[in-house]
LUMKEVO-588362 format. One record per residue: residue number from 1; residue in one letter; chain; x, y, z of N, C-alpha, C in turn. Coordinates in steps of 0.05 Angstrom, whole numbers, always signed. Layout:
% LUMKEVO-588362
zaba_minu_drendren_n_east_n_north_n_up_ca_east_ca_north_ca_up_c_east_c_north_c_up
NUM_a_A_X_Y_Z_X_Y_Z_X_Y_Z
...
//
This chain:
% LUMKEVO-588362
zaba_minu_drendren_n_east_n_north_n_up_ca_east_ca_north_ca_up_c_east_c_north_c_up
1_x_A_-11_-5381_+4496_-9_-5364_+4472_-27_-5376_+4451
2_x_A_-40_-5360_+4433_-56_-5361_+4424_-41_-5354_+4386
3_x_A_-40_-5372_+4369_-24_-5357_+4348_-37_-5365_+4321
4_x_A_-35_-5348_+4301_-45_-5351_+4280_-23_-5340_+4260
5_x_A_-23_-5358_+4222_+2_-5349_+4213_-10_-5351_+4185
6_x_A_-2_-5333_+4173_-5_-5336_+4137_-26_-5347_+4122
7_x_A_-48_-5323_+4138_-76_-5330_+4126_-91_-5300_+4111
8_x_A_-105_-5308_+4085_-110_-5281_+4082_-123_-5267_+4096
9_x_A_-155_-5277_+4102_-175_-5259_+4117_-177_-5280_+4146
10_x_A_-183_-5265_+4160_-178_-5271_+4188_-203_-5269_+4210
11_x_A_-226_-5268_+4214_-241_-5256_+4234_-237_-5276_+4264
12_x_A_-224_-5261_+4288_-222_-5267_+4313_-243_-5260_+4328
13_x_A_-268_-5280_+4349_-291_-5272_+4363_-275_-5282_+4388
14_x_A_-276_-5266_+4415_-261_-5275_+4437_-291_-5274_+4456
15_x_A_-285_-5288_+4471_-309_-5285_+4493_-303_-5312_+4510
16_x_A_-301_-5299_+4538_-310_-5316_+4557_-276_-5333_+4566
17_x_A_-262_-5323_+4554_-231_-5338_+4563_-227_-5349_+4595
18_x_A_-211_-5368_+4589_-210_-5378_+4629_-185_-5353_+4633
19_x_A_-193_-5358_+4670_-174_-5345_+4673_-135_-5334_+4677
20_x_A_-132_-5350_+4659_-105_-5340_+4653_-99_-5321_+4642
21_x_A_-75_-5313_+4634_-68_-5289_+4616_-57_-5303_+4595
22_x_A_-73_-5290_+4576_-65_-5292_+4553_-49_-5274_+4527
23_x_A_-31_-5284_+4504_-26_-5262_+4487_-36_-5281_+4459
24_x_A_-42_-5265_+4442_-51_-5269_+4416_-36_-5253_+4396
25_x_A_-18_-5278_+4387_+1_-5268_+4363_-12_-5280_+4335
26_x_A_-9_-5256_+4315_-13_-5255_+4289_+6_-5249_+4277
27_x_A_+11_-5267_+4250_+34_-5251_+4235_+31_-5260_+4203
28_x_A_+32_-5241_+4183_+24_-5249_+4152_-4_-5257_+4153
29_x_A_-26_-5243_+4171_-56_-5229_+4157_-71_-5212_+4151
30_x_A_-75_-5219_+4126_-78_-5191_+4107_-101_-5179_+4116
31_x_A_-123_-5191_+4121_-148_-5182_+4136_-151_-5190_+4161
32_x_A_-148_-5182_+4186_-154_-5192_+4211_-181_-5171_+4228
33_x_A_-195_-5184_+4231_-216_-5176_+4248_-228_-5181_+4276
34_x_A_-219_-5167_+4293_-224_-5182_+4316_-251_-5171_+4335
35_x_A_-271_-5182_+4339_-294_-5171_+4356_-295_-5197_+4376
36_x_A_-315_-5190_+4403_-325_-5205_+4416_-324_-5196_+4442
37_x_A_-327_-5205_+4470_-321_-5196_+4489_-314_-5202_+4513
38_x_A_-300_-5205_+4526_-286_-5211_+4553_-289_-5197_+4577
39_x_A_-294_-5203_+4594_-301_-5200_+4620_-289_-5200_+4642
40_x_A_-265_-5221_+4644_-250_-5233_+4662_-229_-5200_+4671
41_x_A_-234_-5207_+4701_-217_-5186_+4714_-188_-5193_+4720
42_x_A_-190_-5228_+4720_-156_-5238_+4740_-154_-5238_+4724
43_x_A_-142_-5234_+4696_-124_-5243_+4682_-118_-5217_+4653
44_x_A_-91_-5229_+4649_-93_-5195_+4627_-84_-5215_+4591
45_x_A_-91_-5197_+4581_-92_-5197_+4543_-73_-5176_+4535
46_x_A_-55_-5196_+4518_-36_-5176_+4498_-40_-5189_+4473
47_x_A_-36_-5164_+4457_-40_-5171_+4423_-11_-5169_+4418
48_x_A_+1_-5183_+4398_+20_-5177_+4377_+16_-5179_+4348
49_x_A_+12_-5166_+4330_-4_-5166_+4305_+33_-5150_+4296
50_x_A_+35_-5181_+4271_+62_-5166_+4253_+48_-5179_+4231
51_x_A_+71_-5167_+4205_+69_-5171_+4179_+84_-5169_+4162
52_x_A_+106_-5197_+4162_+123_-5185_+4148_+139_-5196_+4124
53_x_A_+110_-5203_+4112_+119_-5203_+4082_+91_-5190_+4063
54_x_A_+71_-5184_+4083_+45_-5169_+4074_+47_-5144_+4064
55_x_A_+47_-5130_+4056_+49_-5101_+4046_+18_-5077_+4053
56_x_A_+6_-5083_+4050_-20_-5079_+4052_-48_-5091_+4071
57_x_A_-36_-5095_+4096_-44_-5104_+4118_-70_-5093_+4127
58_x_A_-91_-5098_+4139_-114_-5087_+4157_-124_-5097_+4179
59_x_A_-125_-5073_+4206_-136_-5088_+4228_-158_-5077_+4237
60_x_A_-177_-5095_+4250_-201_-5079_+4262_-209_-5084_+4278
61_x_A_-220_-5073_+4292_-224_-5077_+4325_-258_-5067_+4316
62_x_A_-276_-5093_+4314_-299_-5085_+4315_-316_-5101_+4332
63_x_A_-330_-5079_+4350_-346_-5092_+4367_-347_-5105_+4388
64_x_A_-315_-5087_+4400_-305_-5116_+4414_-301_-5096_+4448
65_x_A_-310_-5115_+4456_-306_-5100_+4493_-304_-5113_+4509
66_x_A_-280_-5101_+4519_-258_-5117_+4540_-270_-5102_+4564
67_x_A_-270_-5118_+4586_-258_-5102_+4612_-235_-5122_+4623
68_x_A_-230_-5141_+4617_-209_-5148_+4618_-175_-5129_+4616
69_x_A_-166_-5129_+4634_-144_-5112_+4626_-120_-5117_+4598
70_x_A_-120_-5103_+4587_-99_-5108_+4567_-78_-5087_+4565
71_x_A_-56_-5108_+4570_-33_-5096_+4572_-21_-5089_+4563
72_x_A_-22_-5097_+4528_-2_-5092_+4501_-17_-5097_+4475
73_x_A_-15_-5074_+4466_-26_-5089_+4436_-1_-5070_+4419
74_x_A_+9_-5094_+4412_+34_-5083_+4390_+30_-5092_+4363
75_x_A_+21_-5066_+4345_+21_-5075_+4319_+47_-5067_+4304
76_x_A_+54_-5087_+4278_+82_-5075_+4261_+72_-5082_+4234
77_x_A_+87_-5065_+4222_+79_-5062_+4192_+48_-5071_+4186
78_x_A_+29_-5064_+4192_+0_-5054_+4179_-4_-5034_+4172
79_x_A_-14_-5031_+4146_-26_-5003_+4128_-42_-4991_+4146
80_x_A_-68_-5005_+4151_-93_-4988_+4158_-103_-5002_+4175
81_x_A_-115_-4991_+4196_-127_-4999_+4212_-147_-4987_+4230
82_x_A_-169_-4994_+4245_-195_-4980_+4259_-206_-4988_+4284
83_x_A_-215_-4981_+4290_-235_-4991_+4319_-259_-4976_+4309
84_x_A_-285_-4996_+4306_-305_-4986_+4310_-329_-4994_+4327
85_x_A_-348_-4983_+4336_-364_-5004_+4357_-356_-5007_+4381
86_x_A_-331_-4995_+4396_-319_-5008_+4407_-324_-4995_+4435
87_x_A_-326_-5018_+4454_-330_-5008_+4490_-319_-5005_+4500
88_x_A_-312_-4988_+4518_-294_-4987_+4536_-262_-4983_+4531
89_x_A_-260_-5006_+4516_-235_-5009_+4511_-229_-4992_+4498
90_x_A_-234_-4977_+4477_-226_-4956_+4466_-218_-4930_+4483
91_x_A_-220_-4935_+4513_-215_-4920_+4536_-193_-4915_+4543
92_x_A_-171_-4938_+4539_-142_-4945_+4545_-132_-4948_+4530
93_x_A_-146_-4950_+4508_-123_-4963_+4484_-101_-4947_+4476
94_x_A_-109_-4916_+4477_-78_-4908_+4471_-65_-4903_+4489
95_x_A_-56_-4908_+4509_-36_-4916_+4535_-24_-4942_+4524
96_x_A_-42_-4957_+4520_-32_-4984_+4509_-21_-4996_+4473
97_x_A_-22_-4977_+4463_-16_-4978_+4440_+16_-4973_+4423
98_x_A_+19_-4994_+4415_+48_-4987_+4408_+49_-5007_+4375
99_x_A_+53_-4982_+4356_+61_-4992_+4327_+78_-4982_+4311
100_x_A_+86_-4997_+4292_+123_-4998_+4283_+113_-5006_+4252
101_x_A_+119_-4980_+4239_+120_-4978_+4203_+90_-4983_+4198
102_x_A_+64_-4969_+4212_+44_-4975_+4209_+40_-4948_+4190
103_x_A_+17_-4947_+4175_+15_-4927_+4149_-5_-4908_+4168
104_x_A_-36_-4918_+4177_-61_-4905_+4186_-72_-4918_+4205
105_x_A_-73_-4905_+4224_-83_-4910_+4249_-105_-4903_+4262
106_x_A_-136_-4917_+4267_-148_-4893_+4274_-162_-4903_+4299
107_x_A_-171_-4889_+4325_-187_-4901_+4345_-211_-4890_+4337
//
């Protein structure tokens, strides 16, 4: 597991992970940005992105392309959030998408 806590701005670049599975928990960042890209077939990626003393949260998915399978991306309480740039992955994402008191959502 992979975790990050109570930072304002945040930019996450992923690329090239071994192969395990991994999850990447966030919680209380106000700006999180995540681009980069992954490749790996054995192994799968889950997000957990909370916030819960943030009020005005943002997530973004820029630039970032998985073929890596990902199995979960659970966001809670974020305002706004986007995918832009994004490969592939923007293919599954809403099968895989699950968020709780989020304001704007957009693929």
């Amino acid at each position: 597991m992979i975790s990050f806590e109570d930072i304002d701005s945040l930019s996450i670049y992923l690329e090239n992970l071994d192969s395990d599975d991994k999850t990447i928990a966030t919680n209380n960042i106000e700006d999180l940005i995540f681009s980069g890209a992954i490749y790996d077939l054995t192994s799968d990626l889950e997000f957990f992105i909370r916030n819960t003393f943030i009020t005005n949260a943002n997530v973004i998915f820029d630039g970032f392309i998985a073929t890596t399978p990902i199995r979960l991306i659970n966001l809670q309480d974020v305002d706004t959030g986007n995918s832009r740039n994004v490969l592939r992955f923007t293919e599954t994402l809403k099968q895989l998408f699950y968020c709780s008191h989020c304001q704007k959502f957009s693929l």
